[in-house]
N, C-alpha and C positions, 0 to 999 in steps of 0.2 A: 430909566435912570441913566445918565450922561456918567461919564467918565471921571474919578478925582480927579485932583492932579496930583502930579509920580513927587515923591521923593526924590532927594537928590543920590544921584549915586557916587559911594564910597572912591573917591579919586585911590583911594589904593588897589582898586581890584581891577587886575587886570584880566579884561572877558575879550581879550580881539577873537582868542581861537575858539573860541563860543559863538561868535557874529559872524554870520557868511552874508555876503551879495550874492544876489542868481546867477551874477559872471564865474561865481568861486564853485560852483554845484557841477560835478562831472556831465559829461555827454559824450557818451552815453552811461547813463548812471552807471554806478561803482557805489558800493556801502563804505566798502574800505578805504576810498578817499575823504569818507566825510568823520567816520568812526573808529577808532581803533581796535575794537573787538567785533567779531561779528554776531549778529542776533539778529530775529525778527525786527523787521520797520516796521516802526505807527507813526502817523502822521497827526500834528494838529493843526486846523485852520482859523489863524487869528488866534495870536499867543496870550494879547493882552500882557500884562507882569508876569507870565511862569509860570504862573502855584500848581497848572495841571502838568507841567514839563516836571516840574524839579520834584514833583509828589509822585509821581508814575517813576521816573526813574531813578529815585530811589526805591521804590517799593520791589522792582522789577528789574536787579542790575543786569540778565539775560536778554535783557530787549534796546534797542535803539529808538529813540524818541527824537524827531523832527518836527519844530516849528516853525510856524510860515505869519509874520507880523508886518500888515505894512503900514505901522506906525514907525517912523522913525523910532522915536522918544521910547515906544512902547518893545521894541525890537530890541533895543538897545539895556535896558532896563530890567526883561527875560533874561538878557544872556550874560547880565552882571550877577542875578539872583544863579544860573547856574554853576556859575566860574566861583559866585562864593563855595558853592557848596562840593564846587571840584567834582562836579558832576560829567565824568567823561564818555558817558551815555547820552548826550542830550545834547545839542544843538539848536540855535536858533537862525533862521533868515529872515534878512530886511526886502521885502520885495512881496510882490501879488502872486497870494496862493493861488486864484484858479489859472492863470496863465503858465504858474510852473508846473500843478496838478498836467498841462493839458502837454507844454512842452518839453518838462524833464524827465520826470518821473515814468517809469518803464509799464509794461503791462503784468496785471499777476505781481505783484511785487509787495505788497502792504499785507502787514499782517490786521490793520487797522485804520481807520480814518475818524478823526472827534473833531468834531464841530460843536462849541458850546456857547449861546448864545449869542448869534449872530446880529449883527445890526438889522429889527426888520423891517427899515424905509417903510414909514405908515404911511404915506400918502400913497395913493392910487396910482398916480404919475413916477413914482419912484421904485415903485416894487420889483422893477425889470433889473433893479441893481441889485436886490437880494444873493448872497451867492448861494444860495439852495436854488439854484436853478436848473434847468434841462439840464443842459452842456456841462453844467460841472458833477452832478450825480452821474453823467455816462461815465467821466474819469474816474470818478470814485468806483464805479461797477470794473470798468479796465483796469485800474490799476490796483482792484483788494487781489488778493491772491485767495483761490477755493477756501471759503469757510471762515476769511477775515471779515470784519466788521467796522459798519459806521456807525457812529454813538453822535445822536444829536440830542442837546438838550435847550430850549428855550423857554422865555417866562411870558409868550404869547400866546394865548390859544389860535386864533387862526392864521399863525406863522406854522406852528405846527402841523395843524389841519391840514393846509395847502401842500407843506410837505408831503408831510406822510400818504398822501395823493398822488403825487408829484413823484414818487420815487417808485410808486406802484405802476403809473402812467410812461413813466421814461425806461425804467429799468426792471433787470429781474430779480433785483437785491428779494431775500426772504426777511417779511417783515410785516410790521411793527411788531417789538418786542417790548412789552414794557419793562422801566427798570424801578425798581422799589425807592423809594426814599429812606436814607438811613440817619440815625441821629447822629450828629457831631460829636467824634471825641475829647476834641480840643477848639482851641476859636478861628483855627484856620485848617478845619477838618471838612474840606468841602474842595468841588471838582473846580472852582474856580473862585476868585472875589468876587463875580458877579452873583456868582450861586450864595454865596456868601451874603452879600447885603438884599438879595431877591428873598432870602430865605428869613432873614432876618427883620423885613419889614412884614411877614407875613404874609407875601406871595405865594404863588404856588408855581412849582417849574414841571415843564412837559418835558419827557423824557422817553425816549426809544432808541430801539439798536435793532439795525437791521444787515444781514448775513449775505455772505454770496453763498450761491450755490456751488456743491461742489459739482 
């Protein structure tokens, strides 16, 4: 399933301080220049609209949540659903996650990393663009801090598969963990829109979480 297209967003809301470029991300990280309280980092890769930013940190105002979207449109459109909601735990950046994964982002630092449905390039010739790849699972293993966790979820079975291979092959994450399916409270009770409309057409979504060691 392809992308809607976004709504327009509310010319009143003003989300600059919601929207960072990778020029605006410390180096060498700092939390407290991106956040103003401190708490455990989670990361997510590929924002899409929000709904798992702005749901997580509301649920969790103890934690800081970072998003990494490199859709313009789609970056931009995160970080208005945040700023609606005055959400000053949550951030959004316009820029390519595995690149910042490999060159911002410290070691031992994440108390998290979510990945939820990634693009996953089905042609044969294409699948080297996946980002469940070597190189970016090493970063995720470097930069979870002992006992943090990566949640990935997809509506492919052998995107999955090859993961979950893939993370045993590359790294020493402990894992797969499966994660339950729960019913929806409400109609936007769900880790993402894509989970959302996957679940809704009667899909079925792959889902694991796997651990660093301590």
């Amino acid at each position: 399933m392809g992308r809607r297209a976004l709504r327009k967003i509310d010319p009143a809301i003003q989300y600059a301080a919601w929207l960072l470029g990778p020029e605006q991300l410390p180096r060498p990280w700092n939390d407290s220049a991106v956040f103003p309280a401190a708490g455990p980092l989670e990361m997510e890769l590929g924002t899409g609209k929000g709904l798992f930013l702005a749901q997580a940190a509301q649920a969790h105002p103890d934690r800081n949540y970072l998003g990494i979207e490199v859709s313009r449109k789609y970056a931009h459109y995160a970080a208005a659903r945040l700023a609606r909601l005055e959400l000053v735990n949550a951030r959004v950046v316009h820029g390519e996650g595995m690149r910042i994964f490999h060159e911002v982002l410290p070691s031992d630092g994440l108390a998290a990393v979510h990945v939820y449905f990634p693009d996953p390039w089905w042609k044969a010739r294409h699948k080297k663009r996946r980002v469940m790849n070597e190189a970016f699972l090493r970063d995720v293993e470097r930069t979870l801090a002992a006992g943090g966790s990566l949640h990935f979820w997809t509506d492919v079975e052998e995107y999955f598969d090859a993961t979950v291979q893939l993370v045993a092959a590359a790294t020493k994450l402990a894992g797969p963990v499966a994660v339950a399916e729960k019913p929806p409270e409400h109609d936007l009770d769900y880790r993402t829109h894509f989970e959302r409309r996957t679940r809704l057409h009667g899909d079925r979504v792959y889902r694991a979480v796997f651990r660093k060691r301590s």
